[in-house]
Every structure is written in C-alpha cells, then in structure tokens.
N, C-alpha and C positions, 0 to 999 in steps of 0.2 A: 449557473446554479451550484451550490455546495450543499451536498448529501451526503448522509451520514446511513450507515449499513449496518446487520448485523448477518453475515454470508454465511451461513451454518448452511441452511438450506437452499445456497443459489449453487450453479456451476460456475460462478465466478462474476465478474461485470461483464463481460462480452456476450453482446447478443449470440447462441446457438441454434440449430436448428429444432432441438428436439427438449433440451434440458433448460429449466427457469435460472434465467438469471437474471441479474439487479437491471443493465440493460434494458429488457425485453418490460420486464415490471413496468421502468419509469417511463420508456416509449406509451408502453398504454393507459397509463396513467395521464399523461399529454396529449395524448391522443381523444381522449374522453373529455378532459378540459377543452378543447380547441374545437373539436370538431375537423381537427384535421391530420392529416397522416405525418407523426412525429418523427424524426430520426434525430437520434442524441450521440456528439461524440465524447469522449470521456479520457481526462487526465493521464488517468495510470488504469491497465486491464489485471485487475486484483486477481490472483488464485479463486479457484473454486474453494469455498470453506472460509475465505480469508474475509476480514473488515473493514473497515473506514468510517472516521469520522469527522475527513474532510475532504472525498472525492469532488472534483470539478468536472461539470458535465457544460456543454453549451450544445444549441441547437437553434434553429429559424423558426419564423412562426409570422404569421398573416394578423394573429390574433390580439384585436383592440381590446380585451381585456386587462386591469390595472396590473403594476408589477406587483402589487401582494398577493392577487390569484396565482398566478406560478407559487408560490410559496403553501398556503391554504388550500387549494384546488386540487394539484397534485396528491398532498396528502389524505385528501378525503377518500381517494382512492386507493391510494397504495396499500400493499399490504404492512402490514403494525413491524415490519424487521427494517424497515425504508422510509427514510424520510427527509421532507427537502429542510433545508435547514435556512438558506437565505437564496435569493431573486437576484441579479445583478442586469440590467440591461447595458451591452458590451459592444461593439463594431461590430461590424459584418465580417471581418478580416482576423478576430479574435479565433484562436487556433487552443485548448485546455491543454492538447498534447507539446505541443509542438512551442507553444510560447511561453511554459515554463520554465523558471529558472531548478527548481530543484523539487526534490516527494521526499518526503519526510516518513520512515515505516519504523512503527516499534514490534518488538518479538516479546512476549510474555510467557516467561517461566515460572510456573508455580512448584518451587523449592522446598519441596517438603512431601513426608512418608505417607502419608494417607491423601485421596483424590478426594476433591472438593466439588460438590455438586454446582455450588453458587459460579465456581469456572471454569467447569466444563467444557463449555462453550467457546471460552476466550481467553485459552492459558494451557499452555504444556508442561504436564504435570512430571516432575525430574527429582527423585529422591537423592536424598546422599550428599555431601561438601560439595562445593564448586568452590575451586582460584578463580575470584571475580578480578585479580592483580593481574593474573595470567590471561583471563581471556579480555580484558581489557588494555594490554598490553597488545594483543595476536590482533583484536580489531584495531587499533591505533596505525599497527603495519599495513593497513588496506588503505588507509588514508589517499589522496590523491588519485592522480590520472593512473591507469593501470587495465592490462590485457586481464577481463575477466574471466574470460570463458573457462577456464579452471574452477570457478565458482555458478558458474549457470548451464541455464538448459543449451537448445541448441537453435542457431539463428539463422532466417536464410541465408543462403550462398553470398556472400558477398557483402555482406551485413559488417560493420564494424563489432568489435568487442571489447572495445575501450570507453570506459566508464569512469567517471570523475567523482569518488568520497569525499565529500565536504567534513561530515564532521560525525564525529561515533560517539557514543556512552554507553556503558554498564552500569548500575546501578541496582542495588540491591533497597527495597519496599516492603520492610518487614517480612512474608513470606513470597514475594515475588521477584524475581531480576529482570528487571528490562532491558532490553538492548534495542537500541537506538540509533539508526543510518541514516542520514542526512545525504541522497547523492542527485549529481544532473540528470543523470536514469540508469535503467536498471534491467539488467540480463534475465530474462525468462528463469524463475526459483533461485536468484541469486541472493536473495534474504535467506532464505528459508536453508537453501545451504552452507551459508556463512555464520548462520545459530550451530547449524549443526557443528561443524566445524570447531566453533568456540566452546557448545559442551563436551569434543573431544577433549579439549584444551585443558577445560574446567576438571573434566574429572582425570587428570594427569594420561591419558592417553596419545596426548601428539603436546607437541613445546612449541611455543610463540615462535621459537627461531623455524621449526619445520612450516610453520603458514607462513612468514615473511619469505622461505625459497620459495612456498608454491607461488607466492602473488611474483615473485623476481623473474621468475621462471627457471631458476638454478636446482627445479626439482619436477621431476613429471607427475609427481602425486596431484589427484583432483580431488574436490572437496565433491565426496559423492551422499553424502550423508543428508538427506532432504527433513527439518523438522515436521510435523502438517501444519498444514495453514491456517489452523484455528486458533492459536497464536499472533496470527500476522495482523496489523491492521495498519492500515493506509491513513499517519497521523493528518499532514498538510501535503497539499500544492503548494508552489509559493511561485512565486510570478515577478517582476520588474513593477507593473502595473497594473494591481489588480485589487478593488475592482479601478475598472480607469475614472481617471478624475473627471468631474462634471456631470458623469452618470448616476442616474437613481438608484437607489440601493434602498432594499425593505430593513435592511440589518437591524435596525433601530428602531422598528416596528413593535 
C-alpha cells in the first residue's frame, strides 16, 4: 500500500504503546476490513509531527476480498488525516523497509515575517535573508557515502552510521524553500538536523567549508540544532521493482 499522512496529531508511524499513531490508525483500519488481526510494516518510521505522501506499508492477510477494498475499505474507516492512496498485491518475500532503494524527504521553509495560518501545519516558519547559494552549496557537501552520526540521533550499539546522499536541492517557491534529500536511509533526526544546520548556513552563522569538516570528520563540531518536524514529510519510496510486474495494481482505478 501507498499512504499518504498528515502527522500533526500522530506520535509518528511507529506503532506505541500509549500515544496514536499512523501505525496503530491503519492496523485497525485492516483490521475492521478483514475481520482479522492486521500487523503492517512500514518503509520509513517518520518523526512524531512529520508527513508523507508517499509512505509504503505491506502486510498478510487471509482476506478474499478484491484488491480495490484495500484501497476504499480502509479509508472508510481511517481518520480524515490518513489515507490509502493505491493497493498493490506484492510476494510474500516483499520487505517496504528493507527492499528499498532510496526515501525521498522534503523540509518546508516558510520565508517570510509574519506566520501563516494556511502552514502552520506543514512549514517552519524562518524570517529574514537566507544564502539559498550557500546552503546549497553545504548540502551538495553531504552528497555520497559518509559517517553520519554527527548529523543524527543515536543508534544501537553496533549499528552502522554510514549513510549514502544520492541527490539534494534547495529551491526557493515564491515564499517557501524547500530542501530536498534523496538518500539509501537515514539516521534517527538526520533531516531535521541537516535543515537545521543549513539555516545556520543561510543566515551567515556557520560556512559551507565548516559543514564539509564536520561530514570529513576534520572537525568535532555536531549538527545539534533539530528543526520540528512539521516541516518534514516523507516525499517517495522508490524500490528496483515496485509495484513488481505482472501484479494487479488499483492505480488506474
């Protein structure tokens, strides 16, 4: 499945024990459809607060109902911030986390002096000049294979921290800049510190050369500066093969 979010009000996609999130929603959502006990795994485990509008979730099911119920059915129940966007019937052996090629996340800056009710929601609101040359120069320097953990939270023991940038942008939207990371995966708040980081850049408090030492390691400085994550939202999955060939797909529905 490919769903689409608006996480203001979730603790994030990962099922908790106590607090709603997107998760826990589309479990019972499937669970109501089926008639049977749903467990979904899920692409990328998004920030509490953060979005997506193109999370991949897959899960089992016993259930002979058509593949456009997964699509329709679901929704009837979800709440109105969630919803399934297309159906794919996949292998048993299909893995969303694990058999991706890359996650696609954009950051939304709303650049300019007075806050905007209309993006509130879905925009971190940054008054004042930004060097969009500058901090698009500082992300260009992340590019490639590279020890993140100077940019993320923290992993278990033994956990790798080397993370592969495919491809970055900045872009300025009339009153908004987007910033755009293209990578293989991605270290616990490692977006959200990496905006941060770049409106240090933007508003002339740190130089593209001091972020190309911290990613080199020729500087112990960390990018501790976290944006929130109502900004964030999780563009694409992208996959080798997806959906795989010869499978039914509602897409066209």
């Amino acid at each position: 499945m490919v769903i689409e979010y608006d996480g203001t009000e979730y603790s994030g996609f990962q099922r908790q024990t106590k607090d709603p999130t997107v998760q826990s929603a589309l479990e019972e959502a499937l669970t109501l459809l089926t008639g049977e006990q749903i467990h979904v795994n899920g692409a990328s485990r998004t920030d509490s607060g953060a979005h997506a509008l193109g999370q991949v979730v897959a899960f089992s099911t016993d259930s002979s109902l058509p593949l456009e119920a997964f699509v329709k059915g679901p929704n009837a129940h979800l709440p109105r911030e969630i919803a399934v966007l297309q159906a794919h019937l996949v292998p048993h052996s299909f893995d969303p986390r694990r058999d991706a090629t890359s996650r696609v996340y954009r950051y939304t800056i709303l650049n300019q002096a007075t806050r905007s009710p209309s993006w509130e929601r879905w925009a971190y609101q940054v008054p004042g000049q930004l060097d969009l040359d500058a901090m698009s120069a500082s992300l260009r320097s992340l590019e490639g294979s590279h020890d993140f953990s100077p940019f993320g939270g923290a992993v278990p023991s033994g956990r790798s921290t080397i993370r592969r940038i495919i491809r970055t942008q900045v872009i300025r939207y009339d009153n908004r800049v987007l910033v755009e990371i293209e990578g293989n995966a991605f270290l616990p708040g490692q977006v959200r510190r990496t905006v941060g980081t770049l409106l240090k850049v933007g508003k002339g408090k740190l130089s593209p050369e001091t972020v190309r030492e911290i990613i080199d390691g020729s500087s112990d400085q960390r990018a501790t500066t976290a944006v929130p994550a109502k900004g964030l939202c999780l563009m694409k999955i992208k996959y080798k093969d997806f959906p795989p060939n010869g499978y039914k797909t509602n897409e066209n529905l």
